[in-house]
C-alpha positions in Angstrom: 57.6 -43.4 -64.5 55.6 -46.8 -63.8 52.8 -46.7 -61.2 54.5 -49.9 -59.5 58.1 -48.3 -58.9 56.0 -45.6 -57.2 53.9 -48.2 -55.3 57.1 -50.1 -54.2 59.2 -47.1 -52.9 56.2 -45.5 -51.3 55.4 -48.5 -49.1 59.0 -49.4 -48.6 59.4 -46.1 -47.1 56.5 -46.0 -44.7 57.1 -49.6 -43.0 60.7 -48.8 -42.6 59.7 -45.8 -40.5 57.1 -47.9 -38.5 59.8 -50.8 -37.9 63.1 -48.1 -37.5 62.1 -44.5 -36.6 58.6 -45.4 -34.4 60.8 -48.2 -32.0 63.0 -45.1 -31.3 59.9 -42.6 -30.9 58.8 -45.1 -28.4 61.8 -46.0 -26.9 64.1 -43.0 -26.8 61.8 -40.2 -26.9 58.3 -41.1 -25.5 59.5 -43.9 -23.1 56.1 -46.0 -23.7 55.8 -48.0 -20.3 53.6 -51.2 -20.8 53.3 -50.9 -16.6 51.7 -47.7 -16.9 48.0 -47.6 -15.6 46.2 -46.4 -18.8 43.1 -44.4 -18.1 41.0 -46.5 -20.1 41.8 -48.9 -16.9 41.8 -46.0 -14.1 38.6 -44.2 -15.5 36.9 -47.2 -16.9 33.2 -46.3 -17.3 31.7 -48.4 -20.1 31.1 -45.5 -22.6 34.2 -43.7 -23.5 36.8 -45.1 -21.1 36.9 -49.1 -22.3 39.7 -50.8 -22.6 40.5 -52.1 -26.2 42.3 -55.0 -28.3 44.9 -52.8 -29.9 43.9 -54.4 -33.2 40.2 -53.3 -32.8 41.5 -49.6 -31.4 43.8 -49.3 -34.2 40.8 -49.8 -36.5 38.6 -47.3 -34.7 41.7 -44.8 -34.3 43.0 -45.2 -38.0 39.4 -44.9 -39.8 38.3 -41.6 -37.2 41.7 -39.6 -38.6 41.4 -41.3 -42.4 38.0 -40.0 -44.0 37.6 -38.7 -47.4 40.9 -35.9 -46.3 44.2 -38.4 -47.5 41.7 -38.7 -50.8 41.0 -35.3 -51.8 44.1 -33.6 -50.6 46.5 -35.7 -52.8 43.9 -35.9 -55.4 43.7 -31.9 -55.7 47.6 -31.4 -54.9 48.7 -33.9 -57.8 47.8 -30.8 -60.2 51.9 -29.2 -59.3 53.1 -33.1 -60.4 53.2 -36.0 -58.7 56.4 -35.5 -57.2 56.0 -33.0 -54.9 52.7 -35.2 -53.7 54.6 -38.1 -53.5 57.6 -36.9 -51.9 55.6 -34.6 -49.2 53.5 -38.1 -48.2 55.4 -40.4 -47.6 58.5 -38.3 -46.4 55.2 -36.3 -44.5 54.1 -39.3 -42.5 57.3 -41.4 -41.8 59.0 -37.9 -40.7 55.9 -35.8 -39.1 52.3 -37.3 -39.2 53.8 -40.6 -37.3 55.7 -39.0 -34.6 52.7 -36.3 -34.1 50.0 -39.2 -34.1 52.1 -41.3 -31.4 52.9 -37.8 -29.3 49.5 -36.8 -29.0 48.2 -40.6 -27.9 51.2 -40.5 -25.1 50.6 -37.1 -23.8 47.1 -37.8 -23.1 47.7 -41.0 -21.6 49.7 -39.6 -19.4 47.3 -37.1 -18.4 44.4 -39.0 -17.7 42.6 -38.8 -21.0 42.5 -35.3 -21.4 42.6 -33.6 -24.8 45.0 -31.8 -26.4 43.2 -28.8 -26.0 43.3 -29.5 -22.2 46.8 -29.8 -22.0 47.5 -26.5 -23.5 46.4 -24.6 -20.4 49.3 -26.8 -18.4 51.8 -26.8 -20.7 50.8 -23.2 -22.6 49.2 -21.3 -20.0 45.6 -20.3 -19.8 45.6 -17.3 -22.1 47.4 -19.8 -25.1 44.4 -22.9 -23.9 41.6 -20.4 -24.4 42.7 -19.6 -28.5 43.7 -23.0 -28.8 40.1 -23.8 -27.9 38.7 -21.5 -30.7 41.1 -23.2 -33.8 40.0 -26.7 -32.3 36.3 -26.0 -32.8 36.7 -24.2 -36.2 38.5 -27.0 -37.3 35.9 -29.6 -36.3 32.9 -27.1 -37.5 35.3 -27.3 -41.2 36.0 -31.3 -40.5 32.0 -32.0 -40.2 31.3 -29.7 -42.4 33.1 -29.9 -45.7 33.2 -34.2 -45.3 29.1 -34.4 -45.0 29.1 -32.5 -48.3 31.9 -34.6 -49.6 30.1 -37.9 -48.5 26.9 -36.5 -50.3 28.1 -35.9 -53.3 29.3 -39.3 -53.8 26.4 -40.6 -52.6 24.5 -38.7 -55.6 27.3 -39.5 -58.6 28.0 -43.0 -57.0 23.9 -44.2 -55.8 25.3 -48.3 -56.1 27.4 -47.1 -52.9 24.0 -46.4 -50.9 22.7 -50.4 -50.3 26.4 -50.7 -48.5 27.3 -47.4 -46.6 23.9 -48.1 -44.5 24.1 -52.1 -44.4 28.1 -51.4 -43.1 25.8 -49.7 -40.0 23.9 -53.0 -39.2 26.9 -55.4 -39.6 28.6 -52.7 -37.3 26.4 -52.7 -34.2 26.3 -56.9 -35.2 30.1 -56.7 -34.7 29.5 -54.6 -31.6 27.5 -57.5 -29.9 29.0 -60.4 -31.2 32.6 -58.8 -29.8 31.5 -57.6 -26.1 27.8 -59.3 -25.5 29.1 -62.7 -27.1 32.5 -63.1 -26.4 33.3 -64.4 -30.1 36.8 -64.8 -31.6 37.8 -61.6 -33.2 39.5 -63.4 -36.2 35.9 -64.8 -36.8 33.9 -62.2 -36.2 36.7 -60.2 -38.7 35.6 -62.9 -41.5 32.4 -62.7 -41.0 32.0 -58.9 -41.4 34.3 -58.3 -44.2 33.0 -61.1 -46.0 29.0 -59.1 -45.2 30.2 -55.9 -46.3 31.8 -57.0 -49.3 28.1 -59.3 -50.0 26.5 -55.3 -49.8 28.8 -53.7 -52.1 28.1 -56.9 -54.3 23.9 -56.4 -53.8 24.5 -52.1 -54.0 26.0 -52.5 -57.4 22.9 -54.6 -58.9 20.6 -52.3 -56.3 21.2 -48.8 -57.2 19.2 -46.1 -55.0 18.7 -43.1 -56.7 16.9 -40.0 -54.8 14.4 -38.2 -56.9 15.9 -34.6 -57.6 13.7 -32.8 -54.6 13.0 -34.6 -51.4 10.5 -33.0 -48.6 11.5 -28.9 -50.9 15.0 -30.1 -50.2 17.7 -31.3 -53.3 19.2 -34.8 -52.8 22.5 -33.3 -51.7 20.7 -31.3 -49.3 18.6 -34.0 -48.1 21.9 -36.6 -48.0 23.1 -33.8 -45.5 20.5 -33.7 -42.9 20.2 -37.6 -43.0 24.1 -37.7 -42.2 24.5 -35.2 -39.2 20.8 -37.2 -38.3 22.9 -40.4 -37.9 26.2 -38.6 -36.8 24.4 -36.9 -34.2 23.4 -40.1 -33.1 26.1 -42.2 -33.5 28.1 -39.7 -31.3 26.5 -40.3 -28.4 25.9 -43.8 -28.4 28.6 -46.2 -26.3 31.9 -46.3 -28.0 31.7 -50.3 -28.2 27.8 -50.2 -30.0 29.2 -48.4 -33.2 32.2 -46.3 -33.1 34.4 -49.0 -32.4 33.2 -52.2 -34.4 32.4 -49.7 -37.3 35.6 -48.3 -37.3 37.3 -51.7 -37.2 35.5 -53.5 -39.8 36.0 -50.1 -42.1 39.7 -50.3 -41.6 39.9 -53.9 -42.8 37.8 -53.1 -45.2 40.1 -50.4 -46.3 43.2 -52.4 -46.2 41.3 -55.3 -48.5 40.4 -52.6 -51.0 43.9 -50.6 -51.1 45.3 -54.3 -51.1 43.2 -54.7 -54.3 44.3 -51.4 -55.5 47.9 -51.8 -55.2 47.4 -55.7 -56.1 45.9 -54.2 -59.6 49.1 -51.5 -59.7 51.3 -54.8 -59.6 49.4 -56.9 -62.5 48.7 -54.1 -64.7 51.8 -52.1 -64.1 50.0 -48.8 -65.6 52.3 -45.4 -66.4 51.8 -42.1 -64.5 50.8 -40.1 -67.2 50.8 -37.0 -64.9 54.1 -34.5 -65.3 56.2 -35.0 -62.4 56.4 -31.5 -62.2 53.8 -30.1 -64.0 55.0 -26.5 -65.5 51.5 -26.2 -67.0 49.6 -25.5 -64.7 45.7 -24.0 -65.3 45.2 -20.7 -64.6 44.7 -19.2 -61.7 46.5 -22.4 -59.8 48.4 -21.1 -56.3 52.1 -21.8 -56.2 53.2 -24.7 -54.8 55.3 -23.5 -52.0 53.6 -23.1 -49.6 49.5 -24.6 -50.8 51.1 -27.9 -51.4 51.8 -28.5 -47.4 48.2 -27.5 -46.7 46.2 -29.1 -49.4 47.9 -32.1 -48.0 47.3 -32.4 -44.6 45.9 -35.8 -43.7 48.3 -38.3 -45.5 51.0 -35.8 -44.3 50.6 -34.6 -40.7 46.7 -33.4 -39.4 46.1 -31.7 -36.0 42.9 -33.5 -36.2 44.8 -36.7 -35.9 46.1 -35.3 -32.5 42.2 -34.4 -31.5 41.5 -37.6 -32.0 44.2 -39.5 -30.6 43.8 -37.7 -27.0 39.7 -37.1 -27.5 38.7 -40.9 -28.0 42.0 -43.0 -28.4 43.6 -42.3 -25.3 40.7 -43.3 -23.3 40.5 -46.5 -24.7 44.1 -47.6 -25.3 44.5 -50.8 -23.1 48.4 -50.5 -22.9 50.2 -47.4 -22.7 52.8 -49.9 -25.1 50.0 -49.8 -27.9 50.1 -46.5 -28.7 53.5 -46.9 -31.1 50.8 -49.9 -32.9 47.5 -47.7 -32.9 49.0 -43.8 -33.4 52.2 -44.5 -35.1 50.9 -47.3 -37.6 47.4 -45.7 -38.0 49.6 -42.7 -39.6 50.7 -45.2 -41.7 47.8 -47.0 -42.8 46.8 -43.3 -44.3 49.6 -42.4 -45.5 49.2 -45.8 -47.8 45.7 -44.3 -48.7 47.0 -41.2 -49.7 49.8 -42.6 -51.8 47.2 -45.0 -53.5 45.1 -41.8 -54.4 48.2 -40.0 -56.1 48.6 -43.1 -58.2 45.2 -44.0 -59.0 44.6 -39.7 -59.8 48.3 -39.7 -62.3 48.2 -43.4 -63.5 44.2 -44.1 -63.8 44.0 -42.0 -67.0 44.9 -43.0 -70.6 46.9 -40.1 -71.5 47.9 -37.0 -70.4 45.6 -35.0 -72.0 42.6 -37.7 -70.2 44.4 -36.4 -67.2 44.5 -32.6 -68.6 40.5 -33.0 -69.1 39.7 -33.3 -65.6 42.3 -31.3 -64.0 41.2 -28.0 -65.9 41.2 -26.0 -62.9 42.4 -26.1 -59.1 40.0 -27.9 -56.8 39.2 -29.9 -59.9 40.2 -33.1 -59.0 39.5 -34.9 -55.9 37.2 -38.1 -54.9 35.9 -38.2 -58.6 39.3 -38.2 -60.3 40.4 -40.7 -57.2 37.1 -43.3 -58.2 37.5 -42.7 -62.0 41.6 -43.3 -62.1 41.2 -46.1 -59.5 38.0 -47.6 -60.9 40.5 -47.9 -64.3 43.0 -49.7 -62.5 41.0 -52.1 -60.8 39.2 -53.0 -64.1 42.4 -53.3 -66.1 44.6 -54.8 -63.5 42.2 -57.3 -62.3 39.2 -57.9 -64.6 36.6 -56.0 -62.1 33.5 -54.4 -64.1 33.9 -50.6 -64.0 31.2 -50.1 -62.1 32.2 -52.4 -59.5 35.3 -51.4 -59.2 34.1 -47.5 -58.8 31.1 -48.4 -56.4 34.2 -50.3 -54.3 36.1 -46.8 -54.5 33.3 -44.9 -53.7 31.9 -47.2 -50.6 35.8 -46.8 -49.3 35.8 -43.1 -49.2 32.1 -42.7 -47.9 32.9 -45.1 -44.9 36.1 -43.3 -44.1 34.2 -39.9 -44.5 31.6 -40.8 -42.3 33.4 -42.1 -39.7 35.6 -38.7 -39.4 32.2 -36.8 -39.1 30.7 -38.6 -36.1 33.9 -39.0 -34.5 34.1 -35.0 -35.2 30.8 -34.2 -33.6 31.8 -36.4 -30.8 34.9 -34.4 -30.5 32.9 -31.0 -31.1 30.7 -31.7 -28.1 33.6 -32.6 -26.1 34.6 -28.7 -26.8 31.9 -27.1 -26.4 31.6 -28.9 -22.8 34.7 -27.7 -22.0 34.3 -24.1 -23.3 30.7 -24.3 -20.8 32.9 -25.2 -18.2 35.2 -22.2 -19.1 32.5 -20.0 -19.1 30.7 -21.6 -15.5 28.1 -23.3 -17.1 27.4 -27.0 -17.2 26.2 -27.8 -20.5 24.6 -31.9 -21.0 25.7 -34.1 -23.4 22.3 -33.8 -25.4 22.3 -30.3 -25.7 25.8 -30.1 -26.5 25.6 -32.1 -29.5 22.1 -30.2 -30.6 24.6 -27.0 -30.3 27.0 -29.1 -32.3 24.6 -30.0 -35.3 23.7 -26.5 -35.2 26.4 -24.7 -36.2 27.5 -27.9 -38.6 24.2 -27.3 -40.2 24.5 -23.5 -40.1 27.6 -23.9 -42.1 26.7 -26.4 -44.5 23.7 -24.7 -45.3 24.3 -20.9 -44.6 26.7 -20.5 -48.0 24.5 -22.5 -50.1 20.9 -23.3 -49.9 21.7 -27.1 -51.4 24.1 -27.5 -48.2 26.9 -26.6 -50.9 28.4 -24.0 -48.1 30.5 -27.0 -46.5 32.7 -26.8 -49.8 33.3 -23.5 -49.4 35.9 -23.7 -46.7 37.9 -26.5 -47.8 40.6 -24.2 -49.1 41.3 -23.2 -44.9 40.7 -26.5 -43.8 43.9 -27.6 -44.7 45.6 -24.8 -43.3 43.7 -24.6 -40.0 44.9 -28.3 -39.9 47.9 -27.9 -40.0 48.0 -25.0 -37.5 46.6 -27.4 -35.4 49.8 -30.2 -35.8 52.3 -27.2 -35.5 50.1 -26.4 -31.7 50.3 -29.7 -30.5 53.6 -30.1 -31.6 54.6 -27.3 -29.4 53.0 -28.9 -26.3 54.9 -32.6 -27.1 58.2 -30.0 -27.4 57.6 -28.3 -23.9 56.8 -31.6 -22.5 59.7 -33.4 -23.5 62.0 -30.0 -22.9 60.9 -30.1 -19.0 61.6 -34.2 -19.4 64.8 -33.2 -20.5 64.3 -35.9 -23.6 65.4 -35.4 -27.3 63.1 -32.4 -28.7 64.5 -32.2 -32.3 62.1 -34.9 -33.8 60.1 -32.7 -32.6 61.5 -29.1 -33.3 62.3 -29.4 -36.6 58.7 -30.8 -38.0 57.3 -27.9 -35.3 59.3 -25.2 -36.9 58.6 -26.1 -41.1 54.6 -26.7 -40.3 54.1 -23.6 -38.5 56.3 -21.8 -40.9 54.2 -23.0 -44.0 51.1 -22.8 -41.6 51.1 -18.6 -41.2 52.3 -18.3 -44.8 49.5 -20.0 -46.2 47.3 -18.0 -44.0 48.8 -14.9 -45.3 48.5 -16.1 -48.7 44.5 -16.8 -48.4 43.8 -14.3 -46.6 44.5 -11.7 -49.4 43.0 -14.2 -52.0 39.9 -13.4 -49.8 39.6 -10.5 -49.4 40.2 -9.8 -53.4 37.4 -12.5 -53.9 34.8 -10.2 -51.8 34.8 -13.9 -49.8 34.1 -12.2 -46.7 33.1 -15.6 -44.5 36.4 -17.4 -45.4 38.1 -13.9 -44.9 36.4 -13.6 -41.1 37.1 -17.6 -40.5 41.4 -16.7 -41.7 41.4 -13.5 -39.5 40.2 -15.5 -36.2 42.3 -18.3 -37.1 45.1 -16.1 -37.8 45.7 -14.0 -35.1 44.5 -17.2 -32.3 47.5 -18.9 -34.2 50.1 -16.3 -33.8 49.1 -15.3 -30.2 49.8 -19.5 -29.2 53.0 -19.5 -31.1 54.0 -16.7 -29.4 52.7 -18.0 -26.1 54.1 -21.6 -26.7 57.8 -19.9 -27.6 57.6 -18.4 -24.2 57.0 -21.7 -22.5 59.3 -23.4 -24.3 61.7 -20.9 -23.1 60.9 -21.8 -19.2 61.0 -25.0 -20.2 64.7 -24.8 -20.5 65.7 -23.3 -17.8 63.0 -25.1 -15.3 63.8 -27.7 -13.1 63.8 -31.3 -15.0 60.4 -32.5 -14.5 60.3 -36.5 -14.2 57.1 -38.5 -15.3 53.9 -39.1 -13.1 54.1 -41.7 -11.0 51.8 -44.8 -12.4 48.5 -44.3 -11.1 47.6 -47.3 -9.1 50.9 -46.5 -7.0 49.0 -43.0 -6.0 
């Protein structure tokens, strides 16, 4: 199999669904109404309700739900082939993550902002809202977790990646200004800050910045940690328009110029997948693909922490309620592309198949390295870039992503633990609900692993957990639209398969755990477990009033209240 045919059918496949299947999402199914009062308009405040250019949003949106996730998961997964990968990514997120993404976005615009976990208690009931609360939160604890480990990894194996992951901060807030203090033309500003943060990665590759092996008693990795939930602590806090937003803007062209370079070095080079499409063997002790494959690829498939997002910040910010097929829909899209790019450069980056056998000697073997080594190959071959360019391009690309998840994710986190003080009838501040937050981040990362390596340790039940999370808000787009009396099987059927491969992987883990003497991940599944099945169970009974309820029409718009 050539790399390119793969390339070609991939992204043929995911525009088709953003021109075909997304106009009748929006048209047929969610009804997007470019009238509608959004409540970035109705609740406008300045910090987190600002109405956006759906370009800029869509940047902010896309790069909060990519992160390091559509890297890693593919990366890992390609180990059963690169067939199953390929197939469950790009069938994944025309068929499930795009329609979830876009769902999310319109049901909390039509609520006023309010997050998914919110929603639950309407559309749920209060018993169902409550659990739902408790996977939310793990999920984000895992999320912030696992992806400042990720980030500091790279930024130990990769140090030419250092000079341009903190100048990308500077040109950011610079952005920021220039956008909302200055008024300047967006296409220039967009020039002028791709064409800075491609001078950094240009001046990081010449200006390597290597950490002595202890800093302040703590290892580099340990000390990359702190620094990052430091600066995400920060960062999540600060008005959305300062950082967040021109950050996540410039990051998403940026990612677009350097998957263009990617698949533009795919096309010129043409290299073969030296991977097995199905790969019979496997190392030993790999799980079986049915059902791990569905959860070690969640983001670049279908994420519930897409659907966070998209009703946590998006929603608030979304200028039209006729943007969200453009920002939820396409943002889908635009990681889906990511994730196809790491199963090519992770199955057509290496020489031979046994190159590719030396690094994927065991599951969990793979991930961002294979994705920076296979893609740094590429780039160099297919267009002449020095290897160590080309990997410090990679790696900048995936610590951006990363880091943009995790203070979007500790935004989100405080947002949750807010709402479980409100729960609980206590008021807690915005400051000491993101102390709180960094706590237990911290806790985590550190707890398992005195050199912060504990964050690793739950990425086998992120996955799941995520997609326990899209199977949930699936169920409250399906009881929404039921009680609209609108088409529900777009919805049902993607509902039905993630749940089903959801518990099973669970299941699955959970005795893997509990042989392993892994007693945290083995606490962590039994929570997860029996909060999922008590909402399933709850969401099937509201799904079943939902039928038989009166039809229930759409809020009026709010400026006609």
């Amino acid at each position: 199999m050539n790399s390119l045919l793969l390339a070609v059918v991939g992204v043929a496949l995911m525009i088709a669904g953003y021109l075909l299947y997304s106009r009748f999402l929006a048209r047929r199914v969610y009804r997007l109404d470019a009238s509608f009062r959004t409540p970035a308009h109705e609740l406008e405040d300045g910090v987190d309700f600002v109405p956006t250019n759906k370009f800029v949003l869509w940047g902010h949106h896309f790069t909060s739900v990519a992160g390091a996730a559509p890297i890693v998961g593919p990366a890992v997964a390609v180990i059963w082939g690169w067939l199953p990968a390929f197939l469950w990514v790009t069938l994944g997120t025309v068929f499930f993550a795009g329609m979830h993404d876009l769902g999310a976005l319109w049901a909390s615009v039509r609520h006023r902002g309010q997050s998914i976990g919110t929603l639950s208690e309407r559309y749920i009931g209060k018993r169902g809202s409550r659990l739902f609360l408790v996977v939310i939160f793990l999920l984000l604890l895992m999320v912030n977790a696992a992806f400042a480990v990720v980030i500091s990894g790279l930024l130990v194996s990769t140090p030419t990646a250092v000079v341009p992951v903190v100048g990308a901060l500077v040109v950011a807030v610079l952005i920021g200004q220039a956008i909302y203090r200055l008024r300047w033309n967006l296409p220039v500003v967009s020039v002028v800050g791709v064409v800075a943060l491609y001078g950094l990665i240009l001046l990081g590759d010449r200006f390597p910045v290597v950490l002595p092996e202890t800093v302040l008693g703590l290892s580099a990795e340990a000390f990359w940690i702190l620094l990052l939930f430091v600066y995400a602590g920060v960062a999540s806090m600060l008005p959305v328009w300062v950082l967040l937003q021109p950050r996540d803007y410039i990051n998403g062209l940026q990612l677009f110029i350097g998957l263009g370079l990617l698949y533009g070095a795919v096309l010129l080079f043409r290299p073969e997948v030296v991977a097995p499409a199905i790969n019979a063997n496997v190392p030993e002790g790999t799980p079986g693909l049915m059902p791990l494959l569905f959860v070690t690829i969640a983001c670049g498939a279908i994420s519930g922490f897409h659907g966070i997002v998209s009703s946590g910040t998006s929603s608030k910010q979304l200028d039209k309620e006729t943007d969200a097929r453009f920002v939820g829909y396409f943002g889908a899209v635009g990681e889906g592309l990511l994730a196809l790019g790491a199963i090519i450069a992770t199955t057509a980056g290496f020489r031979t198949l046994a190159d590719w056998e030396a690094v994927y000697t065991a599951f969990n073997e793979g991930g961002v390295a294979a994705f920076v080594t296979g893609g740094g190959a590429i780039l160099n071959a297919g267009l002449g870039i020095p290897t160590s360019l080309s990997a410090t391009i990679l790696a900048t690309m995936a610590v951006l992503f990363a880091a943009t998840t995790m203070d979007t994710g500790v935004r989100l986190q405080r947002f949750v633990v807010q709402e479980i003080g409100q729960i609980v009838g206590l008021k807690v501040g915005t400051m000491v609900a993101t102390v709180i937050v960094l706590a237990v981040c911290l806790g985590l990362a550190f707890g398992a692993g005195a050199d912060g390596s504990g964050g690793m340790i739950i990425w086998p039940l992120f996955g799941t957990t995520n997609q326990i999370l899209a199977g949930l808000t699936l169920s409250i787009l399906a009881v929404m639209l039921m009680r609209r009396r609108r088409p529900v099987l777009p919805i049902m059927i993607p509902l039905l398969f993630v749940l089903f491969v959801s518990v099973y992987a669970l299941l699955i883990q959970l005795g893997g755990f509990y042989r392993e003497g892994n007693w945290l991940l083995l606490i962590m599944d039994v929570v997860i477990l029996v909060a999922a099945v008590w909402v399933i169970v709850e969401s099937a009974i509201a799904l079943q009033r939902a039928r038989t309820a009166e039809p229930e029409h759409d809020e009026p718009v709010p400026s006609e209240r």
